[in-house]
N, C-alpha and C positions, 0 to 999 in steps of 0.2 A: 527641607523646603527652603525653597531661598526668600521668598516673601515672609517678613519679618510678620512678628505675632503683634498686634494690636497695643497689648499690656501682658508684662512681665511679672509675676510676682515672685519675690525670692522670701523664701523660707514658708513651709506648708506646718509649721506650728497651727496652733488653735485662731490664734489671730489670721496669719495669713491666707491659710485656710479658707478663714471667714471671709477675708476679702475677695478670694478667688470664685468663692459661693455665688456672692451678688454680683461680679461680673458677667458669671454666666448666665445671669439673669437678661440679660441684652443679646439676642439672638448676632448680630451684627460683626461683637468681636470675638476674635481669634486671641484666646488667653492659655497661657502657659503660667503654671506652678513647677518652680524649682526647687527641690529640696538633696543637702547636702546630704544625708544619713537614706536609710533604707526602706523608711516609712513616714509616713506623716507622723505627725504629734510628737518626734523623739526627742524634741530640747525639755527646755523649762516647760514644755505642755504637759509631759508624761509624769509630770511629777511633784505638781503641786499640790494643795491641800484641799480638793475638788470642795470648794465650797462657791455653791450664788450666791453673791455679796446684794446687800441692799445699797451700800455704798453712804451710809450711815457718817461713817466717820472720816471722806474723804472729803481735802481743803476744800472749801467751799467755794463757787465762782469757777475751779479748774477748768480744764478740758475733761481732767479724767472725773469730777464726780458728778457732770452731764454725762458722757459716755456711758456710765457705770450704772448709772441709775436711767436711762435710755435702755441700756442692754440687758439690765436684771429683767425687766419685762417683757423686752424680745425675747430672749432668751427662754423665760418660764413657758411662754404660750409656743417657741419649737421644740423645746425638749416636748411637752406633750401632745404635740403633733405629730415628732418623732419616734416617741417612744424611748426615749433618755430618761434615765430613772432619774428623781429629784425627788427629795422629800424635805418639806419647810420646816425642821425642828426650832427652829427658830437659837437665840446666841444668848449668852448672862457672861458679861466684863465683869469679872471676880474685884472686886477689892479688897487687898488682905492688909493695908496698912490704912493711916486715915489719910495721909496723900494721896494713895489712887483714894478713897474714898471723894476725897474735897473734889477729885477731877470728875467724879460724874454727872454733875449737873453742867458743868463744859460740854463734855462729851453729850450728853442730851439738848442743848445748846447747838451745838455742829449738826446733831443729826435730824433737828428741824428746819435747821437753815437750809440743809440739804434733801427737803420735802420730806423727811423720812421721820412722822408725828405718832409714831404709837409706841417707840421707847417708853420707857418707866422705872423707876428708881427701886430696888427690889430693897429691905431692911432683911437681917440675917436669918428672920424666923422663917419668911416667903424664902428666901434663898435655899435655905436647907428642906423645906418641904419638898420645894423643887427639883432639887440634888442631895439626894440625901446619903451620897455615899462622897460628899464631899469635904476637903481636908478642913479639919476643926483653924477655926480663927477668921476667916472668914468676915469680914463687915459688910458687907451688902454687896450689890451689883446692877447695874443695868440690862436689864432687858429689853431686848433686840428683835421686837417677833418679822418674820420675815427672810431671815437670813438663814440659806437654807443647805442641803448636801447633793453634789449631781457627781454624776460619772464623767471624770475628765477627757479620757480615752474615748468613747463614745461620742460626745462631744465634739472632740475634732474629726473624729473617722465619718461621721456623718455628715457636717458641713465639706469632706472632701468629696465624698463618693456623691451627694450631688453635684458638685462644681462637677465632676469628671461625665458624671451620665447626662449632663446637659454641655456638652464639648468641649470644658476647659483639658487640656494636655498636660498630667503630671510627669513630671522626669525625675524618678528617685536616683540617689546616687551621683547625685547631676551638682557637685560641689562648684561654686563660682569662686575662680580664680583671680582672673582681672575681669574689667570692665572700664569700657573706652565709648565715649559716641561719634560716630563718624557719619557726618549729612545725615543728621536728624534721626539718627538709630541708634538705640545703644545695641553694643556689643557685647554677649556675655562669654567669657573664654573660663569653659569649664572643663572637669574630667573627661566628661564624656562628650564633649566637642562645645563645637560653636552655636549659640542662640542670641538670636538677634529679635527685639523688639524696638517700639516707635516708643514705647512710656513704660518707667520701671517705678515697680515700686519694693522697697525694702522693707521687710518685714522676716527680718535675719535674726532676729532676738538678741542674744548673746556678742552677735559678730554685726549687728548694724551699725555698729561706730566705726567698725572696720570700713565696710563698704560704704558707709557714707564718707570717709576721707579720701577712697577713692573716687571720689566723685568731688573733691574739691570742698567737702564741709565738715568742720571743726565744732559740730554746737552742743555734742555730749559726748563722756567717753561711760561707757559700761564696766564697770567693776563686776565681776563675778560672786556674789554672795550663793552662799554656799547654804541650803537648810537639807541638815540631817531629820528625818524622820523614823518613829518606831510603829511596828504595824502591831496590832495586838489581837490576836486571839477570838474569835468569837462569841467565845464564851465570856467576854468580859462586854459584849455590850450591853447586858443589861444594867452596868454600874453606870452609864452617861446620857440623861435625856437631851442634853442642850448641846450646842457649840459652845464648849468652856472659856473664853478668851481672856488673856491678861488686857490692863489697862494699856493700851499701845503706847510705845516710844518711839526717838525719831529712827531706828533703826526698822520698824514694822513691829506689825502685829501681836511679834512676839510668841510664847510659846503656849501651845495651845491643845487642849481634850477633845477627841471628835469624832462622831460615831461617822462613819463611812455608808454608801448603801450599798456596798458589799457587805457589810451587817460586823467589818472589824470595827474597831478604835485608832484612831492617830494619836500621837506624841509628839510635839515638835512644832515648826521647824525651828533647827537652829536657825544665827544669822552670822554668817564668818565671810567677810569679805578676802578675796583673795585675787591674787595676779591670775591662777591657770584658768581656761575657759574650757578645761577638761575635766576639771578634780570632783568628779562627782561619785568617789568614794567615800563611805563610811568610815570616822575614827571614833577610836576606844573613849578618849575624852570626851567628844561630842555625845554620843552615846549614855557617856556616865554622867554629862550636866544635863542631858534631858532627863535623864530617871532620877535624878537627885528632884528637878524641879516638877516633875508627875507625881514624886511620891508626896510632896507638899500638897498638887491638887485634886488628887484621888489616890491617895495610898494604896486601897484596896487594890487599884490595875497593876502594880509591882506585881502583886502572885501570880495575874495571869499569865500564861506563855506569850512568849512574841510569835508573831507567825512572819514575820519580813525587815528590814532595815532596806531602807534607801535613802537618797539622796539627789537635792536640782540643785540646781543655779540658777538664780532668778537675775535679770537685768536692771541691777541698779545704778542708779545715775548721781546720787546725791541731789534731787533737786525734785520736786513735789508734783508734778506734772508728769503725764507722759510727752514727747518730745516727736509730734506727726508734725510735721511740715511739709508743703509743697514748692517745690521749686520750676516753679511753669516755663521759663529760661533752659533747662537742660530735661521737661518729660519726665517730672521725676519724684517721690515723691517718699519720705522718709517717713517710718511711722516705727519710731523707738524709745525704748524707757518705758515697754509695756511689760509692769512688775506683774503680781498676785493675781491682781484684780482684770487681768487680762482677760481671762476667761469668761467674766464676767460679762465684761463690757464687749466683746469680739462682735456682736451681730452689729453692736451700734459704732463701732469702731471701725466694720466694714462699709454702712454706708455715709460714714464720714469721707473716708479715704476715698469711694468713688467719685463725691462731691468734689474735693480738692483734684480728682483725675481730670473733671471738666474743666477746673481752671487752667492745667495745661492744656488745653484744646481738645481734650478728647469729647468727640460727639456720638457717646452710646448708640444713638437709636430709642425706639420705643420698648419698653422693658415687658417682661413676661411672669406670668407664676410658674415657680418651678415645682414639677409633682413631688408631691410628700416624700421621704426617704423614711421607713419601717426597718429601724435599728433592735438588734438581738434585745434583750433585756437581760442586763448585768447586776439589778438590784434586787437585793434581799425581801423587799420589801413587795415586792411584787410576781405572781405566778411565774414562776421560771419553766420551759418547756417539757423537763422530768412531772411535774406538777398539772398537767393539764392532758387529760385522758383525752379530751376529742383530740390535742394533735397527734398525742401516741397513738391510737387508732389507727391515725390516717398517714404514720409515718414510724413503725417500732423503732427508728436509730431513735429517736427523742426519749424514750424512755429505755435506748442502753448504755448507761451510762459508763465517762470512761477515767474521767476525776471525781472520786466520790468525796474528796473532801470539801471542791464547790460543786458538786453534781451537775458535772458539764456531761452532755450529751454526746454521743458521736454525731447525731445528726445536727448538733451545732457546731460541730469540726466541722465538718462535712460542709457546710451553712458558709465558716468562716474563710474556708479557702478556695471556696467558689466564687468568692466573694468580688464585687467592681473594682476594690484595693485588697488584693489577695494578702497577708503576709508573707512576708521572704523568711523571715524566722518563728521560730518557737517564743521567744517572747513576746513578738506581734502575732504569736496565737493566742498567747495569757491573757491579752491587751485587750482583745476581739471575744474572749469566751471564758476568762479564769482559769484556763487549763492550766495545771503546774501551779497556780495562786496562791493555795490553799496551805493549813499546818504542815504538812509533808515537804510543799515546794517538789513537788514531782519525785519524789524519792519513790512512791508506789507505782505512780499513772506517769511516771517520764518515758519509760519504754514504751508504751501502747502510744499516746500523744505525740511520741517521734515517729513511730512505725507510718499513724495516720498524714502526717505531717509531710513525710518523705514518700509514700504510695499518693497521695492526694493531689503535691500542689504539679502546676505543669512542667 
């Protein structure tokens, strides 16, 4: 079409995503999502440490710990609209020496300034009642109630597949190359051709310091930090009720114990800054300084089997803030230096970003509610479709199952790749329904899941 689209959004992460969500909430504009990779969610969204943060211990006064704690409560009330599994286990900051010790009443400190008043100072007896299969020495911890575990994956693929069913245009595969504005258009020169919109906004993660220098601005450069994680076993979640977290430092969070609502355990992440903005492979050392530092904070999870290693890159910037700006002058509007807490804060980080769109002169129109989106259920924690006689009943694929180690469904295949954002691969079928997820890793159920995979999609 030669009529340019309204607003542009580059990069269909969990953020961008979001923003493209609430554009489509304005009948009026013609919105495009760009994404480089095959599917939405595949940078740093696929792969962080799927936790809703209260935002507890973000600098105070930010941008990001308004957003964060704006978005922790949007967020809670669409995941259960949606049906995004979440469950509030709520967090305990470990103190193992009396340094972090001396730091918790800081840290409780911070996390009232930043509205967040139900913290509490836990002594080692409460500590271990709590965690009792936690590493001896231990001096006390903060507790965190509120801070909770959601489905990353999910998460994003739900805030797309509305954007898309209320007419935003996603282009997967759709890498931006240059970008030029010429009489009040930008120009995107991509793979798969030419896209032109009136207002761009970047939301490139990893590569927004790229594209925003092509656009003439110098005001962060993104370091690729690297965090290694270990996936653990099922059978070891009964050893972790809480989000375990270290005292954080200026590098993040730090490395951390976490029950998942796929019903594993995390380990991790590391934090390794690096030049590649590809290296999102696993190393043997990484590896071996996260088990050194798990076996300190729950020994016992060492015995269990791993069931996965992976690996993100999150967007660090070295400076305390995320880094949205608009620039009303060139249509255009940067929204970068969204670390961890992205996911978080994305509902409220999307209707920031629309706000600063009006400062470039965009004039939405009157907005709309968009009909609910009813996402699969990916958590443990909840009736999964094997589990529920009236839908077998009314549909036997749902109780034949074809991964018995997450007891996926074929009629949740089936589900997935019918789906408004079909997957192109097999890991964006893992993504959509656990298939291949599980201890095996598709070593039993990868033939049957390929077979379905390649008869299925179109």
């Amino acid at each position: 079409m030669t009529e340019p689209y309204d607003v542009a959004v580059v990069g269909a992460g969990v953020v961008g995503s979001a923003i493209a969500r609430e554009l489509a909430r304005y009948p009026r504009l013609r919105v495009a999502l760009v994404e480089a990779q095959d599917d939405v969610g595949q940078g740093s969204s696929k792969a962080n440490t799927a936790i809703l943060h209260t935002g507890f211990d973000a600098v105070p006064g930010t941008l990001e710990a308004r957003l964060v704690r704006e978005g922790a409560r949007l967020l809670a009330a669409y995941a259960a609209e949606s049906g995004i599994p979440v469950e509030p286990v709520g967090a305990l900051l470990v103190a193992w020496d009396e340094e972090q010790l001396a730091a918790l009443p800081r840290l409780a400190a911070k996390a009232e300034a930043n509205d967040h008043r139900t913290t509490r100072i836990l002594g080692p007896a409460e500590l271990y009642e709590r965690e009792p299969h936690l590493g001896p020495g231990a001096l006390g911890a903060l507790h965190v109630p509120g801070e909770s575990i959601i489905c990353p994956w999910t998460t994003t693929l739900a805030y797309a597949t509305q954007a898309v069913r209320n007419g935003v245009e996603l282009h997967l595969d759709t890498r931006v190359e240059e970008v030029s504005r010429h009489e009040g258009v930008h120009v995107l020169t991509t793979g798969a051709g030419t896209l032109r919109a009136r207002r761009l906004v970047n939301a490139a993660g990893l590569h927004a310091d790229t594209l925003d220098a092509r656009l003439g601005h110098r005001d962060f450069t993104v370091t690729p930090r690297r965090g290694q994680l270990i996936v653990f076993d099922k059978f070891a979640r009964a050893l972790v009720h809480h989000i375990l977290l270290p005292v954080p430092t200026a590098l993040g969070k730090g490395v951390l114990v976490a029950p998942t609502v796929h019903g594993n355990v995390l380990l991790g992440p590391t934090a390794e800054d690096l030049d590649d903005r590809r290296a999102t492979g696993s190393t043997a050392d990484g590896l071996a300084a996260l088990r050194a530092q798990g076996r300190r904070i729950l020994p016992e999870l060492l015995a269990e089997e791993v069931t996965a290693v992976y690996a993100g890159l999150r967007a660090a910037t070295g400076q305390d803030d995320y880094r949205i700006r608009a620039h009303p002058g060139q249509a255009y509007v940067t929204v970068g230096g969204i670390r961890s807490t992205g996911l978080t804060a994305s509902l409220a980080i999307a209707a920031h970003v629309t706000g600063l769109l009006t400062e470039t002169g965009l004039a939405p129109g009157p907005a709309r509610q968009l009909e609910p989106v009813s996402m699969p259920n990916l958590g443990e924690a909840f009736p999964r479709p094997y589990q529920r006689p009236e839908l077998i009943a009314a549909d036997p694929l749902y109780g034949t199952l074809v991964c018995h180690c997450e007891r996926v469904s074929q009629g949740e295949i089936r589900d997935a790749l019918g789906s408004t954002i079909p997957p192109r691969t097999l890991d964006g079928l893992r993504r959509r329904t656990r298939a291949r997820a599980g201890r095996c890793q598709g070593f039993y159920c990868g033939a049957a899941v390929r077979r379905l995979f390649e008869e299925t999609r179109p």
